[in-house]
C-alpha positions as CSV (number, residue, x, y, z in Angstrom):
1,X,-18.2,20.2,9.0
2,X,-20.1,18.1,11.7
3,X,-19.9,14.4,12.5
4,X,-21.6,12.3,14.6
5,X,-20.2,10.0,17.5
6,X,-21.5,7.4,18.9
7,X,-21.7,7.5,22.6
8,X,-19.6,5.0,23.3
9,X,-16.9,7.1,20.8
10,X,-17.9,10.2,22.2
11,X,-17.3,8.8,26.3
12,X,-14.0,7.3,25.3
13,X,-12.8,11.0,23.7
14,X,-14.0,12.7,26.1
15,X,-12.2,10.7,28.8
16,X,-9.2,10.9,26.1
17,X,-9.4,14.7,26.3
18,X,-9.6,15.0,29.8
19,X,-6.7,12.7,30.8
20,X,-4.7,15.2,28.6
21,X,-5.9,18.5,29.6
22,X,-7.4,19.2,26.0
23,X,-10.2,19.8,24.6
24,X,-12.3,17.3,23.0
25,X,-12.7,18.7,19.6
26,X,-9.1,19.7,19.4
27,X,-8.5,15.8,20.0
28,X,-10.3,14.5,17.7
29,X,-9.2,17.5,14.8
30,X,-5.7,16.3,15.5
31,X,-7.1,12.4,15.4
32,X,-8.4,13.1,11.9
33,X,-5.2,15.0,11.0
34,X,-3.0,12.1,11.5
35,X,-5.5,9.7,9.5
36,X,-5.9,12.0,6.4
37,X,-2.0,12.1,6.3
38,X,-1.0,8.8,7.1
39,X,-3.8,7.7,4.5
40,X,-2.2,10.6,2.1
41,X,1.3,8.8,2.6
42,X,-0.1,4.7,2.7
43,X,-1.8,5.4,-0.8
44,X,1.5,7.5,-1.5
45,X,3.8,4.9,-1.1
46,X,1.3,2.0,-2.5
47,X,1.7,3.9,-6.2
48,X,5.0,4.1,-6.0
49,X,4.9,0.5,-5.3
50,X,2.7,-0.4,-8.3
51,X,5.3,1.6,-10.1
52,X,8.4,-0.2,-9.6
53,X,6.5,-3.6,-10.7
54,X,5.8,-1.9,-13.5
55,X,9.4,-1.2,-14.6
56,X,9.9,-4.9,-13.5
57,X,11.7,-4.0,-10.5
58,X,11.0,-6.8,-8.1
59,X,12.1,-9.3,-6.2
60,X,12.2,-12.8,-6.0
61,X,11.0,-15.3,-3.3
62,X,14.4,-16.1,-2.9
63,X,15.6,-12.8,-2.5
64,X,13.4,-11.5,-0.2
65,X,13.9,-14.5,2.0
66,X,17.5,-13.9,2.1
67,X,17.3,-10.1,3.0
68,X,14.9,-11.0,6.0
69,X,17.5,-13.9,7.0
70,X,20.5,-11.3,6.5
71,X,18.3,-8.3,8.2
72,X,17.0,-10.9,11.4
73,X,21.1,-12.0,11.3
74,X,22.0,-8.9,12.0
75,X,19.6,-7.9,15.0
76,X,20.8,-11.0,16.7
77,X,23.9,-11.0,16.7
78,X,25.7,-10.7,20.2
79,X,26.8,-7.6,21.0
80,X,30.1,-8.8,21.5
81,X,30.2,-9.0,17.8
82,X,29.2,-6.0,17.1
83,X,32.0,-4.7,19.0
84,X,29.6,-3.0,21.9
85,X,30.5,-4.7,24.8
């Protein structure tokens, strides 16, 4: 397979690869890499999403609002609460 850079693209890798002591192709192999997977796992996830509303497994407004407020809670509270200090 082949593909085209622009030269902007192909400046900025090459600077990318350099700063690294790698090579430019293997950079860009392992740039790819981690899109095809991470792509692999978004759409992954997204269908087991669309799965769960359709066994009516969802949440309310309401709900959701109180698990961020309970989740934020929780991340602020001193630490003297949380028995670190």
């Amino acid at each position: 397979m082949e593909i085209n850079l622009t030269p902007d693209v192909q400046t900025k890798l090459t600077r990318l690869a350099a700063e690294r002591g790698r090579d430019a192709e293997a950079l860009a192999r392992e740039a790819i890499e981690r899109f095809v997977d991470y792509d692999v796992w978004f759409v992954n996830e997204l269908e087991k999403g669309l799965a769960q509303i359709a066994q009516g497994q969802t949440l309310t407004h309401e709900a959701v609002g109180w698990r961020l407020e309970k989740s934020l809670a929780e991340k602020t509270t001193p630490r003297v609460e949380q028995g670190f200090i």
